[in-house]
C-alpha positions in Angstrom: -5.4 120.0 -4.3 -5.9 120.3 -0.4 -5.2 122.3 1.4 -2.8 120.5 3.1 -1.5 119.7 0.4 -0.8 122.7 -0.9 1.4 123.4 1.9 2.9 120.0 1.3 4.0 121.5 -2.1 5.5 124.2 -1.0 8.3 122.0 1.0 8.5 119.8 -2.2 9.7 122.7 -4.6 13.7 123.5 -5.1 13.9 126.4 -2.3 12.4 124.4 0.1 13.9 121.2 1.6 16.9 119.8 0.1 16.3 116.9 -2.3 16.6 114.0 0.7 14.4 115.8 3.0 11.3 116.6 -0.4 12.0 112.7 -0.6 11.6 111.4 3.2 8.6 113.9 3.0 6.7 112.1 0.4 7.4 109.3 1.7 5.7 109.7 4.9 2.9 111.2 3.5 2.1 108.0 1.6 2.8 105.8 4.4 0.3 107.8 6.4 -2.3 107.8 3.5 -1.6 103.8 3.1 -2.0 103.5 7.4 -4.9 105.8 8.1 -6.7 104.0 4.6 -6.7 106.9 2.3 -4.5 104.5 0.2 -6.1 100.6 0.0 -4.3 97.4 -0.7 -3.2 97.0 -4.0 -4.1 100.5 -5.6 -1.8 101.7 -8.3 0.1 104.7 -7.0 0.5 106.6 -10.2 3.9 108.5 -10.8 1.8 111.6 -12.7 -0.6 111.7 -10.4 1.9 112.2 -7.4 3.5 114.7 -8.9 0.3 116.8 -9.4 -0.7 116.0 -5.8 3.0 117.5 -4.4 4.3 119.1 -7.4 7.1 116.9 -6.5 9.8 116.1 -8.8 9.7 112.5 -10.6 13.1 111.6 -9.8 11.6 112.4 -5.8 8.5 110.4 -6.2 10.7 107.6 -7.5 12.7 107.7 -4.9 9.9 107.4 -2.6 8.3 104.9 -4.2 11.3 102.6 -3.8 12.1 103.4 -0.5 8.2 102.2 0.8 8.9 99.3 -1.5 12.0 98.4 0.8 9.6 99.2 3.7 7.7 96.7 2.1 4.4 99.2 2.0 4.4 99.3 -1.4 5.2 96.5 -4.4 6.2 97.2 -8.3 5.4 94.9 -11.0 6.4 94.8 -14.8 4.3 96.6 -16.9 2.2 97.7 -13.6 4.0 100.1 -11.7 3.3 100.9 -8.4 1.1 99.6 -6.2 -0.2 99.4 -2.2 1.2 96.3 -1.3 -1.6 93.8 0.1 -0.3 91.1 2.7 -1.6 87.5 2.3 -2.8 85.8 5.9 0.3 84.1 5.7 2.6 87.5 5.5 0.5 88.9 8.2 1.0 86.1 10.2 5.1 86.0 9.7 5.5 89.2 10.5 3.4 89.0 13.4 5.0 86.0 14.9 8.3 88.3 14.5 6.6 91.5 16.1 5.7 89.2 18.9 9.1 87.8 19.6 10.9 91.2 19.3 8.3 93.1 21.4 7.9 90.9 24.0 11.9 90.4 24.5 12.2 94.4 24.5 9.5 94.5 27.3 11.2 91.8 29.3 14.2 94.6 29.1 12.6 97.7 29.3 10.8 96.3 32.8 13.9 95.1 33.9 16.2 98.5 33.4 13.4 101.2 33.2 13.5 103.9 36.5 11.4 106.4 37.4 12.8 108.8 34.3 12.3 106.4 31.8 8.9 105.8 33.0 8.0 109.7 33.3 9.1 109.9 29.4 6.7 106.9 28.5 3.9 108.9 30.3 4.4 112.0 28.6 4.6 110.1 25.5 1.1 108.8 26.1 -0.3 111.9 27.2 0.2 113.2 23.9 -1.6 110.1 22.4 -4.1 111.2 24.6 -4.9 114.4 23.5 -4.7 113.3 19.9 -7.3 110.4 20.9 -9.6 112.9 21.9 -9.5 115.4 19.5 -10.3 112.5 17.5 -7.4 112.7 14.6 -6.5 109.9 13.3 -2.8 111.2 11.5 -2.0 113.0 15.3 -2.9 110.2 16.6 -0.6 107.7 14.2 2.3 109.7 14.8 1.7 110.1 19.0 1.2 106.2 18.6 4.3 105.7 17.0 6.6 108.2 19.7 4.9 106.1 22.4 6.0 102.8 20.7 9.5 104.4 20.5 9.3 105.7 23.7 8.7 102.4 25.0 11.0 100.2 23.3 14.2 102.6 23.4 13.7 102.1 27.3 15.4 98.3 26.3 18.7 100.0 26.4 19.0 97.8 23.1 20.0 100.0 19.6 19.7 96.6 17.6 16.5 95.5 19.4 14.5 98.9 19.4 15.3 99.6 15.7 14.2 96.0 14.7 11.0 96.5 16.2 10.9 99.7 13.9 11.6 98.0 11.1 8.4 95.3 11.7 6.4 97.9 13.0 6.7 100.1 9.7 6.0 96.7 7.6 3.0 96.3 9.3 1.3 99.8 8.6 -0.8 98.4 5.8 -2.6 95.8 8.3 -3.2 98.7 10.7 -5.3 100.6 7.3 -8.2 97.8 8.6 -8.5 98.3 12.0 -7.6 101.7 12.7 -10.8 102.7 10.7 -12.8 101.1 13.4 -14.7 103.9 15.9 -13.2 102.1 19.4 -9.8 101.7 17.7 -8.3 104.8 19.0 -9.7 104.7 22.6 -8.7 100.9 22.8 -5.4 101.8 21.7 -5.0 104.7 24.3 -6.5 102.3 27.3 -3.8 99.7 26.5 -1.2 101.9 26.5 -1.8 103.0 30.4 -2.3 99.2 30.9 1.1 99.3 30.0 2.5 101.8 31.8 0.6 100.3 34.9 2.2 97.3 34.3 5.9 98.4 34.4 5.5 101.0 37.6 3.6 98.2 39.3 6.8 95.8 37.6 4.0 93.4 36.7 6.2 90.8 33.9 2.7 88.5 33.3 0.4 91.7 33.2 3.1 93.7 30.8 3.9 90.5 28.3 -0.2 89.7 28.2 -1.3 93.1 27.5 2.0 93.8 24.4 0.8 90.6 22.7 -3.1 91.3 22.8 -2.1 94.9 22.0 -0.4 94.3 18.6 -2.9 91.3 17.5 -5.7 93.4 17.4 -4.6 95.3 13.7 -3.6 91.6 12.8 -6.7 89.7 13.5 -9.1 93.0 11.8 -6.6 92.9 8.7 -6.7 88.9 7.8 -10.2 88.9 8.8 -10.7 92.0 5.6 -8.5 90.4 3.6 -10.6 86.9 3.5 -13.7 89.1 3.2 -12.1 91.0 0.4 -10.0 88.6 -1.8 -11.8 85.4 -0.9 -11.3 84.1 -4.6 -7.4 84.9 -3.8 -6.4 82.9 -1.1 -3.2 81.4 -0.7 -4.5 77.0 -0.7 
């Protein structure tokens, strides 16, 4: 067990963390093994093994399990169990077409309301991206990537909107297992967010909308361009 693990454990046992908590645990832990590719597209996620990794209860790794299914990360089948759920081209694409309406309606929003406060919290948001960038960690980075996003979105003054965008995002996290692997992923992803930023203080709508749509079709392109590499003899006709 690693190290990190280990400490991972520790929250997982009875005097730790209530039983939600040991549960919302795991399950970020998995989704962070499934989005930085620790985890690949449709490997079994065995129930024994989790609970050796953890020393998690089963009734908690259950529990996880099903929750990632509803975040659709993760699919069960008869007989099968558990598994890393791996999007067709087609899924990729339908939730991408939604990611692109939602996003680029919250931008609209978040350039028309954001002031200077807003945009100072967005900044500071990316500077911690930053720092995670170059320290080159791929989990800091994920979760700095993810604060920004909120960061961002939140600004739409929309509850509905910004948690929607959520939603898709978190569905999304296995096509991001592709391309944040690549070595310029992290950097691009950093100099995209200040293109952002740039964008809304200079109140730029074309510049803001072009560089949100290229931004999240990056980890879609990389993903359906694996998958067709990967599971050729699978394609949907």
């Amino acid at each position: 067990m690693a190290s990190g693990d280990v400490v991972l454990s520790s929250l997982l046992q009875p005097h730790g963390l209530g039983a939600e908590a040991a549960v919302q645990t795991l399950v970020s832990q998995i989704e962070e093994d499934i989005v930085l590719g620790y985890l690949h597209p449709r490997e079994r996620l065995l129930e024994d093994a989790l609970i050796e990794r953890f020393g998690a209860k089963r009734h908690a790794v259950r529990e996880a399990l099903a929750r990632l299914e509803r975040l659709g990360l993760v699919e069960r089948q008869p007989n099968r169990g558990a598994m890393v759920r791996a999007l067709s081209p087609r899924g990729v694409e339908e939730i991408y077409a939604v990611r692109e309406i939602l996003e680029l309606a919250a931008a609209r929003e978040v350039l028309r309301r954001a002031r200077s406060d807003d945009i100072e919290r967005i900044v500071q948001a990316q500077r911690c991206h930053d720092v995670a960038v170059d320290e080159g960690n791929p989990k800091t980075a994920f979760r700095a990537n993810i604060n920004f996003h909120q960061t961002f979105f939140w600004a739409c003054g929309n509850v509905e909107l910004a948690g929607a965008i959520n939603l898709y995002g978190q569905k999304a996290h296995v096509v991001r297992s592709v391309s944040i692997a690549q070595p310029d992923y992290l950097s691009r992803s950093r100099d995209e967010h200040w293109m952002i930023i740039e964008a809304l203080r200079t109140r730029d709508e074309q510049k803001l909308l072009t560089v949100c749509r290229e931004h999240i079709g990056v980890a879609r392109d990389a993903y359906i361009a694996s998958y067709r590499h990967r599971f050729s003899d699978r394609l949907e006709s």
